[in-house]
ROMI-335095 format. One line per 3 residues: number of its first residue (from 1); for each residue x, y, z of C-alpha. Coordinates in steps of 0.5 Angstrom, whole numbers, padded with zeros to 4 digits. Example, Ala and Ser with C-alpha at 12.3 -4.5 7.8 and 13.67 -1.06 7.14 Angstrom:
BEGIN
1	0025,-0009,0016; 0027,-0002,0014
// end
This chain:
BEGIN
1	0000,0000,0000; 0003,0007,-0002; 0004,0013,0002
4	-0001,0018,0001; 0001,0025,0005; -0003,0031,0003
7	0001,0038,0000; 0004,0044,0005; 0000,0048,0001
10	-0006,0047,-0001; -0007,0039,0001; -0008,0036,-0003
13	-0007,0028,-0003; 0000,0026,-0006; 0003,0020,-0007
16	0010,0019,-0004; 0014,0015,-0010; 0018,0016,-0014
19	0013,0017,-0019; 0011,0024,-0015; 0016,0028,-0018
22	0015,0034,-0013; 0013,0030,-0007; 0011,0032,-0002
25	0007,0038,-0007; 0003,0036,-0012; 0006,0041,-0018
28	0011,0045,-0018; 0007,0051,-0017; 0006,0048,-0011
31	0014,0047,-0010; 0014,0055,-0012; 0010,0058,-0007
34	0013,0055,-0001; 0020,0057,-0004; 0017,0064,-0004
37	0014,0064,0003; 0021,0062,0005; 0025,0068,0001
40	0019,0073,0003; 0020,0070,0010; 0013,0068,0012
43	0018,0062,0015; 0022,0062,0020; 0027,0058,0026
46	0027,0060,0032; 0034,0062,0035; 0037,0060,0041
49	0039,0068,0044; 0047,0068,0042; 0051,0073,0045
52	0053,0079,0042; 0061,0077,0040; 0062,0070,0039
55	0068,0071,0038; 0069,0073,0045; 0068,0067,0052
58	0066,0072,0057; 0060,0073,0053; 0057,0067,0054
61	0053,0063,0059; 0056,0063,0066; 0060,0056,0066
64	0059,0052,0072
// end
């Protein structure tokens, strides 16, 4: 039985093989407006606060 997983963008219903050239989207559309959404920033990760110079320990968490 084949995966079946539905597209981040519209959800849609893919199926995951190889024959599903934009998995996990179900056209390159699809692939396309989520790539935009990451360049528009519509996306992001959570940073852990880093401390101003890297470069310098003192900065840094206390060490215990």
């Amino acid at each position: 039985m084949a995966t079946v997983v539905s597209c981040p963008t519209c959800a849609a219903k893919v199926v995951w093989s190889p024959e599903s050239a934009f998995r996990p989207f179900c056209s390159d559309r699809c692939k396309q407006i989520d790539l935009g959404a990451w360049a528009e920033e519509k996306y992001t990760i959570p940073a852990v606060n880093l401390p101003e110079d890297p470069d310098n320990p003192d900065l840094g968490p206390a060490n215990d």
